[in-house]
C-alpha positions as CSV (number, residue, x, y, z in Angstrom):
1,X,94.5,85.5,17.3
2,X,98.3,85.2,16.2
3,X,99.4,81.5,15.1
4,X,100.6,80.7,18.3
5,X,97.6,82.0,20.1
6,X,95.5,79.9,18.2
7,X,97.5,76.8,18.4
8,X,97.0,77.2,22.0
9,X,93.5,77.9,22.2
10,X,93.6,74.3,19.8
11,X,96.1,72.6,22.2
12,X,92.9,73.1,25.2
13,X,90.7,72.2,23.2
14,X,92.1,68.8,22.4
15,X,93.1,68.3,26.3
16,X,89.9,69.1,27.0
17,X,87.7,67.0,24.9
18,X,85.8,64.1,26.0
19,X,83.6,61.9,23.9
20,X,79.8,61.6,25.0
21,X,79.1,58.3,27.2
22,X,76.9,55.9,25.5
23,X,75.2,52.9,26.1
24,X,73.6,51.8,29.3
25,X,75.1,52.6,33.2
26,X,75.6,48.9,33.6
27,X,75.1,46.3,31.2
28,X,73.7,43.0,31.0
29,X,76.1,40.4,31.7
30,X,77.5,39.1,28.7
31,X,80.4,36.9,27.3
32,X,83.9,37.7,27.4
33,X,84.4,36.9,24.0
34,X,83.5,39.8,23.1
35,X,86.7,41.5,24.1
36,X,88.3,39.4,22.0
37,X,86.5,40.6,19.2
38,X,86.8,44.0,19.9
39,X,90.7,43.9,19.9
40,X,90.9,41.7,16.9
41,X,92.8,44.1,15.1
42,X,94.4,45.7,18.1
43,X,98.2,45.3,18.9
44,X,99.5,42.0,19.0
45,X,100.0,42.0,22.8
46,X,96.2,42.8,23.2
47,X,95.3,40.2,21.0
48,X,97.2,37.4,23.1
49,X,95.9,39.0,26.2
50,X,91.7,39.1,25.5
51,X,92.2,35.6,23.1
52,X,93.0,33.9,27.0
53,X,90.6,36.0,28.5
54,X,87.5,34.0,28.1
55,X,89.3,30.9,29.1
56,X,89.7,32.6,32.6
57,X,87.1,35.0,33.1
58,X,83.7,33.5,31.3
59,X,81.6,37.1,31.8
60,X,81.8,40.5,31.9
61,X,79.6,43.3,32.5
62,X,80.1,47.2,30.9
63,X,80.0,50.3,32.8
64,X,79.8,53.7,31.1
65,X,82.3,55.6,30.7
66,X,81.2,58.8,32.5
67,X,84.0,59.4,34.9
68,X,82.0,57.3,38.0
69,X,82.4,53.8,35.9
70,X,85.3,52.4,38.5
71,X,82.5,54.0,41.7
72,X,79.6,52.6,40.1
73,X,81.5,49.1,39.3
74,X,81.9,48.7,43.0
75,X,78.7,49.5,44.5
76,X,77.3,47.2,42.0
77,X,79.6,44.5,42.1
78,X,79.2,44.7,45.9
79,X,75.1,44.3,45.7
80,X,75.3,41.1,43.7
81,X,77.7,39.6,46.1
82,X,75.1,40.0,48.4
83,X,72.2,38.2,46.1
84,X,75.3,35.3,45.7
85,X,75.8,34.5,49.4
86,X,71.6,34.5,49.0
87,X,71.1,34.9,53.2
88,X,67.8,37.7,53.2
89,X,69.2,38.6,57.0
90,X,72.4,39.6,55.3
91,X,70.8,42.2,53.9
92,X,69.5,43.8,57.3
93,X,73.1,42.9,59.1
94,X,74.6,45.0,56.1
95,X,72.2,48.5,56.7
96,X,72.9,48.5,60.3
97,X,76.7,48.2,59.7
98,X,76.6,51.0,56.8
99,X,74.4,53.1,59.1
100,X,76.7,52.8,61.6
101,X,79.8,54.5,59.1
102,X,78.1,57.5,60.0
103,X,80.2,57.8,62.5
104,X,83.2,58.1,60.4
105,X,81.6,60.8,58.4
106,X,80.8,62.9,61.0
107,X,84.4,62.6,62.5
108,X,85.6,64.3,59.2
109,X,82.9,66.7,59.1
110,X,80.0,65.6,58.0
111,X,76.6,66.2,59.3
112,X,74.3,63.1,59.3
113,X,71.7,65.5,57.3
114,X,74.1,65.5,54.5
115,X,74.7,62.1,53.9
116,X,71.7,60.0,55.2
117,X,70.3,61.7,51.7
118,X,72.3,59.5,50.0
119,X,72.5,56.8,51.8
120,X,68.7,55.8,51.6
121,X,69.0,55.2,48.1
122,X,71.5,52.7,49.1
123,X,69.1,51.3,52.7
124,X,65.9,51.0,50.0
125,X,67.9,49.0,47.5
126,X,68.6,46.8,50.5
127,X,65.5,46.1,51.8
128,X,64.1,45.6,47.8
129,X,66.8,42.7,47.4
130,X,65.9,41.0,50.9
131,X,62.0,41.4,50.1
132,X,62.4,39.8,46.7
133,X,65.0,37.1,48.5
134,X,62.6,36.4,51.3
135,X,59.6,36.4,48.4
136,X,61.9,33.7,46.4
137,X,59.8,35.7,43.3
138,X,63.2,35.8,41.2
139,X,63.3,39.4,40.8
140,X,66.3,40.7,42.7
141,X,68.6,40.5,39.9
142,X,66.4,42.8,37.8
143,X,66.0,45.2,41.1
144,X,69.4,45.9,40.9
145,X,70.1,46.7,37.3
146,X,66.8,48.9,37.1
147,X,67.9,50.7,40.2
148,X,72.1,51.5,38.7
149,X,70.1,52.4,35.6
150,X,68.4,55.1,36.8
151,X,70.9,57.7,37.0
152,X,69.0,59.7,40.1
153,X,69.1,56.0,42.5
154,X,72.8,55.1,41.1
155,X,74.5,58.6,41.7
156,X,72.8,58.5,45.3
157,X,74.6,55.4,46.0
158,X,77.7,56.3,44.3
159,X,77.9,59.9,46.3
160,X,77.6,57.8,49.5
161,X,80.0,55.1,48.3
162,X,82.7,58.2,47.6
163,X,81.9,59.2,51.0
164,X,82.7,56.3,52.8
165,X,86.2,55.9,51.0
166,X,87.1,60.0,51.7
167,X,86.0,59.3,55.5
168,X,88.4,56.2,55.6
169,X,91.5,58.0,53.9
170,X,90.9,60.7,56.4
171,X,90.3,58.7,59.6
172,X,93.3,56.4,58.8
173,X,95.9,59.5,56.7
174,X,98.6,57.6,58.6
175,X,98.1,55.0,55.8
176,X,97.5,56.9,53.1
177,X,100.2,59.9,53.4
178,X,103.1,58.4,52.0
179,X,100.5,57.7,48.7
180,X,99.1,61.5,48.4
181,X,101.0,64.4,47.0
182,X,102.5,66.5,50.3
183,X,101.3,63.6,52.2
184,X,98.2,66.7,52.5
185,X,95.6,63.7,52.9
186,X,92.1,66.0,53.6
187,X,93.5,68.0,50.6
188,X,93.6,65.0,48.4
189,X,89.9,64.3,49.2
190,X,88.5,67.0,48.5
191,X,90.4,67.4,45.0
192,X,90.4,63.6,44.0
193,X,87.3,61.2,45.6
194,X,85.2,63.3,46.5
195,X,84.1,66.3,43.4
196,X,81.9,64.9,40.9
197,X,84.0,63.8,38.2
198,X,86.7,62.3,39.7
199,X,87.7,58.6,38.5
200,X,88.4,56.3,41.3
201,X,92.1,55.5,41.6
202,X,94.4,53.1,43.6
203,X,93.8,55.2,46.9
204,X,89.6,55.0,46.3
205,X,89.9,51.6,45.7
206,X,91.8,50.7,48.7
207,X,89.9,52.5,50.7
208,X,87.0,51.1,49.7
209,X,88.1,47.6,50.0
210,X,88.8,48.5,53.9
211,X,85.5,49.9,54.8
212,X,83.1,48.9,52.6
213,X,84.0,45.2,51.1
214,X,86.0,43.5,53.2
215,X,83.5,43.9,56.8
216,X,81.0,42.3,54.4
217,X,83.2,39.2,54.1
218,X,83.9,39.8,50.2
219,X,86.9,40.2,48.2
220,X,88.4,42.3,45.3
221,X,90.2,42.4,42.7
222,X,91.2,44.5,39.5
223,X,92.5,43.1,36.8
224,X,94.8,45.2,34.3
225,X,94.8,44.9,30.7
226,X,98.1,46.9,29.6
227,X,101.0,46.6,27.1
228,X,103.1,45.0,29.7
229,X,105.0,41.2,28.6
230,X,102.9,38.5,28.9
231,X,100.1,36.4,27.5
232,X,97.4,37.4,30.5
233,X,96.2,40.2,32.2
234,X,97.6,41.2,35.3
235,X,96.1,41.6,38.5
236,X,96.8,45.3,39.9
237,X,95.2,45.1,43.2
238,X,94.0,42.8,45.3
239,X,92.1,42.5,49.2
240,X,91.6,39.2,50.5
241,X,88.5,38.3,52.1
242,X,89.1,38.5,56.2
243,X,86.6,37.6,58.9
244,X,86.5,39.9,62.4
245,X,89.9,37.8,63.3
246,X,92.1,38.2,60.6
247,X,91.6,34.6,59.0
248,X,90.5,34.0,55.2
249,X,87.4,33.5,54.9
250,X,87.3,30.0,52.4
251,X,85.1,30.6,49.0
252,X,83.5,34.2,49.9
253,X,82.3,36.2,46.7
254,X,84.8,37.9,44.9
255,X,84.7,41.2,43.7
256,X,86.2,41.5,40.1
257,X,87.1,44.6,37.9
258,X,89.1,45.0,34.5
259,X,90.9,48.4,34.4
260,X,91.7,49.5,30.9
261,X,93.1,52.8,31.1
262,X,90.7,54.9,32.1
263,X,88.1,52.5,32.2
264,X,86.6,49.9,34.1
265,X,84.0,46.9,33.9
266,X,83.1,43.9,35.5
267,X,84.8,40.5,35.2
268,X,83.1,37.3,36.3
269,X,84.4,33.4,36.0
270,X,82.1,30.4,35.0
271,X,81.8,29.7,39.0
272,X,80.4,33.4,39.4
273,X,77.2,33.0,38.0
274,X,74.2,30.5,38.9
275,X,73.3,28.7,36.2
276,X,69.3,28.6,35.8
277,X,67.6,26.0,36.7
278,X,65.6,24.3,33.1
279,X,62.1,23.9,33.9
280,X,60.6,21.6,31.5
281,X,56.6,21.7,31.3
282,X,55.1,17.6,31.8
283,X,52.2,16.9,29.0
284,X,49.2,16.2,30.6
285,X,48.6,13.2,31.3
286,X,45.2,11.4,30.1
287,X,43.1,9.8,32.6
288,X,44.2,6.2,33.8
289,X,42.3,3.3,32.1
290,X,42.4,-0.4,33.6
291,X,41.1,-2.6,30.7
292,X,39.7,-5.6,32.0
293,X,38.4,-8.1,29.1
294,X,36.3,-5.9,26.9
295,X,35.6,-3.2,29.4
296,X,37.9,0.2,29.0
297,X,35.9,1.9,32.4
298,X,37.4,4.1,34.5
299,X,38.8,2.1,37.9
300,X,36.1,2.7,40.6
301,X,36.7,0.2,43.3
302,X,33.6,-0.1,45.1
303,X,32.9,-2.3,48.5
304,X,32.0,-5.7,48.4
305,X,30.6,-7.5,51.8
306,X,31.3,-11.3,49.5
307,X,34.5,-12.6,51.4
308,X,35.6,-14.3,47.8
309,X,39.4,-15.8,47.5
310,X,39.3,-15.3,43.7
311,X,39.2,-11.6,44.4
312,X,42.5,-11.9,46.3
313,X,44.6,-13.2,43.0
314,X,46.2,-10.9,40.5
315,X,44.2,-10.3,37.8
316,X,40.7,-12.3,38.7
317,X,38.0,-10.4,39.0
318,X,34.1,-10.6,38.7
319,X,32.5,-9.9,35.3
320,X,32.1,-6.3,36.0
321,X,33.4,-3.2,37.8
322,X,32.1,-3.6,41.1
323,X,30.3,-6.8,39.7
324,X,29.4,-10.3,41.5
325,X,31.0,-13.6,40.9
326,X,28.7,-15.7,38.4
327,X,27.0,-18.4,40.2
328,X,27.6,-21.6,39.2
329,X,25.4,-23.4,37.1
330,X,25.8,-26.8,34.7
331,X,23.7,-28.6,32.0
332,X,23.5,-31.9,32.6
333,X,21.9,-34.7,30.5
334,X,20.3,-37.8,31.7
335,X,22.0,-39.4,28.9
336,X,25.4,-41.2,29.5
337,X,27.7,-39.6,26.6
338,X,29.1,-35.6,27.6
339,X,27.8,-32.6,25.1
340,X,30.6,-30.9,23.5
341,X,30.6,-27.4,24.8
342,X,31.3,-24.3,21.5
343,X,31.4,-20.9,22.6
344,X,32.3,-17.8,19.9
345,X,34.1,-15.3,21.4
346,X,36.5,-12.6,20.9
347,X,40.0,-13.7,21.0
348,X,42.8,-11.9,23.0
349,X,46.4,-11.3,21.0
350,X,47.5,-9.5,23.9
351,X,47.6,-13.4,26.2
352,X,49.0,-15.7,23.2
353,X,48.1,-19.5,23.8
354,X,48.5,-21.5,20.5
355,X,45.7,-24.8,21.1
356,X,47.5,-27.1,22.6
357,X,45.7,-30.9,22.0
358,X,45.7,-32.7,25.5
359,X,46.1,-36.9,25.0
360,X,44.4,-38.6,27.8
361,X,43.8,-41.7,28.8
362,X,40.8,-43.7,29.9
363,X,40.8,-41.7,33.3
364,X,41.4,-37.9,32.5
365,X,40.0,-35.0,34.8
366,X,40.5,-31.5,34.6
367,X,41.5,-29.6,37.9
368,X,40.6,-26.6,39.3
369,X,42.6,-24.4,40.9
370,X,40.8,-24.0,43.7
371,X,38.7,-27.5,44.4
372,X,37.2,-25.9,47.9
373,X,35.3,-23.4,45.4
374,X,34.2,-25.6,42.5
375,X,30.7,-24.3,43.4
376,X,31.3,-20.7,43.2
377,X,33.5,-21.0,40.1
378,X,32.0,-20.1,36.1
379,X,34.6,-21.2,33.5
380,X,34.9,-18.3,31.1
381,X,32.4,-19.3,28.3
382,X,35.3,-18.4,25.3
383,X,37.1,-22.0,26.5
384,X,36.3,-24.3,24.1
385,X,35.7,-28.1,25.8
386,X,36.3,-31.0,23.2
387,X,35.3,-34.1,24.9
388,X,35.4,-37.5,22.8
389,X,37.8,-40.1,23.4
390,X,37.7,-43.9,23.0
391,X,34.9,-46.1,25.5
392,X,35.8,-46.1,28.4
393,X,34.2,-48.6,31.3
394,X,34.0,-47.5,34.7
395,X,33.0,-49.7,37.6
396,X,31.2,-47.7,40.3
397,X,29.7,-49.5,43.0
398,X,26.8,-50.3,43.4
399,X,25.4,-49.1,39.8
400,X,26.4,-50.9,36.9
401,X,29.2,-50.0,34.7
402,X,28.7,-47.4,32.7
403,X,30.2,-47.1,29.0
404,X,31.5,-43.4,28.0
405,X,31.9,-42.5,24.8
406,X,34.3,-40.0,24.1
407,X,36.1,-38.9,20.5
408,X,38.6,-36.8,20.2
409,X,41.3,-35.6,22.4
410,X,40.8,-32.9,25.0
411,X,41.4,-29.0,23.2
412,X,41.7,-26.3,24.8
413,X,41.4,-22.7,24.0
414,X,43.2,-20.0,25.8
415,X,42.1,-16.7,25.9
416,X,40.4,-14.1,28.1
417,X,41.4,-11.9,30.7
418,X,42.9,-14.9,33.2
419,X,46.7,-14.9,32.8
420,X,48.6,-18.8,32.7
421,X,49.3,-20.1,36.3
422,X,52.7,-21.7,37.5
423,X,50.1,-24.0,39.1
424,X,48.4,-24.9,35.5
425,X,49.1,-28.7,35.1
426,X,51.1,-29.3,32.0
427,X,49.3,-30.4,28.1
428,X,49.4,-34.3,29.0
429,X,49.2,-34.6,32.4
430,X,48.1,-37.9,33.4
431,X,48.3,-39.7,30.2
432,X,50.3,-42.2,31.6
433,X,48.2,-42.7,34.7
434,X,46.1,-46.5,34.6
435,X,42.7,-46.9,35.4
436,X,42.0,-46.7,39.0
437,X,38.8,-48.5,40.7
438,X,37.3,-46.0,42.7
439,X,37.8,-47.9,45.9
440,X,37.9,-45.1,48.8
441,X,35.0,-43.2,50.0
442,X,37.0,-39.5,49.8
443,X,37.4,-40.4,46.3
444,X,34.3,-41.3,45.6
445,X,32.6,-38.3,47.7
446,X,35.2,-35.8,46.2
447,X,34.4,-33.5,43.1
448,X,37.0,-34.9,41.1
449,X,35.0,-38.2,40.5
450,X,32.6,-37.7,38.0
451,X,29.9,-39.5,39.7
452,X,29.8,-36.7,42.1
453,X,27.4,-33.9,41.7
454,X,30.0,-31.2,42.0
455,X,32.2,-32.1,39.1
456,X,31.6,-30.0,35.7
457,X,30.5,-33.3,33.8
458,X,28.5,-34.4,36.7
459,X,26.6,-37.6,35.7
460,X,23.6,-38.5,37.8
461,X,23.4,-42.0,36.9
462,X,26.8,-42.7,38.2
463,X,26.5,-41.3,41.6
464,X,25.2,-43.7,44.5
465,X,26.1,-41.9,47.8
466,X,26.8,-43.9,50.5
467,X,25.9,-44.5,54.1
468,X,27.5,-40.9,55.4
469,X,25.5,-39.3,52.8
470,X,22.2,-40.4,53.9
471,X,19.7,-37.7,55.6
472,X,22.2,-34.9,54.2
473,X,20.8,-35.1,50.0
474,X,18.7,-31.6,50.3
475,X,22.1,-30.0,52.0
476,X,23.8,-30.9,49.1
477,X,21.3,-30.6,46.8
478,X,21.1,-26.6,47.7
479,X,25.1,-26.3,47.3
480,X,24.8,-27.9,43.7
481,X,21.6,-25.2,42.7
């Protein structure tokens, strides 16, 4: 070949050349900072542009560069809206309205045995997305990206998706003539949307957004990242979401593209994406324990015909789980003088009660809480009953008086399971109380005297029942057993 001939046959070449398409179809979604990086020693108008990128748009997604990356952008874009709005019967509403496009098709020429082909691919995908939405099984985003991966699936829905837009330049040319060279709209089809490699262009795009995103309720949008003045991208083209009456439709998915030249991918803000949910795994938990006293048993409540008020307070209960109330049971001695009661138990830190000496006087009783059941009611054996004060002469009628001897002040230990009442009389009570004859008969007949038989420190030789009492001593005789 001469010099010129060859420089020619170069000169093709050169035009001609296209660099093999790498990477996936469609990419995972990723952030937009890595623009930025990749035109970090671009010009300094790119820089400024893809540094305020991420601020903007959080997410983008890559599309191959194969020729069908602005198609394929679409369609996919278009899918995921769908899995946004997250409505399974918009799935179904959406086949029957692309089904019904096949009227547009045949208008223009073509048979419904040439496209339906195609359009199945784009049907199945459907009814996947609304089985997994229906399902709530979390797999419809991965349904979609395996199905634009697979070149077979995603050039099916891309051929059908080129369809739609070349039927919708052709059934409305009246807006697309002044846009097409010779205002020859059919011929523009066939040359531009609808071969294999053809690169969708401002005409596709619009067309597109008319019959194919827009009756879904979406939006789009393509953003232009150019040498033009300014710090930001610009936005090349733009179709409002309308509803069936011409009004906006407030907050519908948006459809977002960046356009490099002759490229696009997919743009996404912050808002775009659902964030997942963090689903944080609760130790198990060990089996409850209710510690009561010494025991560490599992609770077991169990039924209990004995209609007992102590089992109605907070924190009393029997002995044992499912256990009886201790009957009640005193030593007694026929001599005068009280025996000093030592019990060695464990002691409780958990209910802290520092011994707290008690001063008394001549005439000291201790109260229980519940007098009516005096009969029914144990003191914990771990309470530790000092009795010994100073002689003290008591004049009961008709006996003789009786001298007590008593030492040192009343001591009590706390401890146990049984928690301090508000009722609890005070360390002291009733020191400064005098010495009162016994002169009524509900005193003398009540347990607080200790000439009764129900009093803890019961002593036989004081009590002298009266009149009332007579023919009744075996009844009370059987309460005090």
């Amino acid at each position: 070949m001469t010099p010129d001939e060859e420089l020619a046959h170069l000169q093709k070449l050169s035009s001609e050349y296209e660099p093999e398409a790498e990477g996936p179809l469609v990419g995972e979604r990723q952030s937009s900072a890595a623009i930025t990086t990749q035109y970090a020693n671009a010009d300094p108008i790119y820089r400024v542009k893809t540094a305020a990128l991420p601020a903007k748009y959080a997410y983008y997604r890559t599309c191959r560069g194969d020729g069908h990356c602005g198609w394929r952008a679409i369609a996919f874009t278009y899918f995921e809206a769908l899995l946004r709005v997250g409505d399974a019967s918009k799935f179904g509403q959406e086949e029957a309205r692309l089904n019904s496009l096949g009227n547009l098709l045949e208008h223009i020429g073509y048979g419904r045995d040439i496209w339906i082909d195609f359009a199945e691919s784009a049907f199945e995908l459907l009814r996947k997305l609304q089985h997994s939405t229906e399902q709530y099984d979390g797999a419809a985003e991965t349904i979609l990206l395996d199905t634009f991966n697979d070149m077979g699936e995603s050039m099916a829905i891309i051929t059908f998706v080129k369809l739609l837009a070349s039927a919708w330049v052709q059934t409305h040319a009246d807006d697309f003539r002044h846009f097409v060279p010779m205002g020859d709209v059919k011929a523009y089809c066939s040359n531009n949307i609808e071969p294999t490699q053809c690169e969708a262009d401002n005409i596709g795009i619009a067309a597109l957004a008319e019959a194919f995103v827009k009756p879904a309720g979406f939006g789009l949008e393509v953003w232009y990242l150019d040498r033009s003045p300014g710090e930001e991208i610009n936005r090349s083209f733009y179709a409002e979401p309308m509803d069936h009456h011409q009004m906006t439709i407030q907050n519908a998915p948006m459809l977002r593209l960046l356009y490099r030249p002759g490229h696009y991918d997919i743009l996404y803000k912050a808002g775009d994406v659902p964030q997942p949910i963090q689903q944080q795994s609760l130790p198990p938990q060990p089996p409850l324990q209710v510690a009561l006293a010494n025991y560490a048993d599992d609770f077991v409540p169990t039924e209990s015909n004995v209609a007992d008020v102590m089992t109605m307070i907070p924190g009393m209960y029997p002995s044992g789980i499912g256990g009886r109330w201790a009957s009640l049971s005193y030593d007694f001695s026929p001599s005068p003088s009280s025996h000093a009661q030592n019990a060695s138990v464990q002691s409780y830190p958990a209910v802290p009660a520092p011994a707290t000496p008690v001063s008394t006087s001549p005439l000291d009783f201790i109260i229980p809480s519940h007098p009516s059941h005096a009969s029914q009611y144990n003191p914990p054996a771990h309470h530790n009953l000092h009795l010994d004060q100073p002689p003290v002469t008591l004049p009961i009628h008709p006996s003789p008086p009786v001298s007590i001897e008593r030492s040192a002040p009343l001591t009590i230990e706390r401890g146990g399971p049984f928690r301090p009442s508000m009722y609890e009389l005070e360390p002291g009570f009733g020191s400064g109380m005098q010495v009162q004859p016994f002169q009524t008969s509900i005193f003398r007949n009540s347990h607080y005297n200790t000439a009764h038989f129900l009093n803890p420190d019961f002593q036989p030789e004081e009590w002298s029942p009266d009149g009332e009492y007579s023919g009744h001593k075996g009844r009370h005789k059987s309460h005090s057993s």
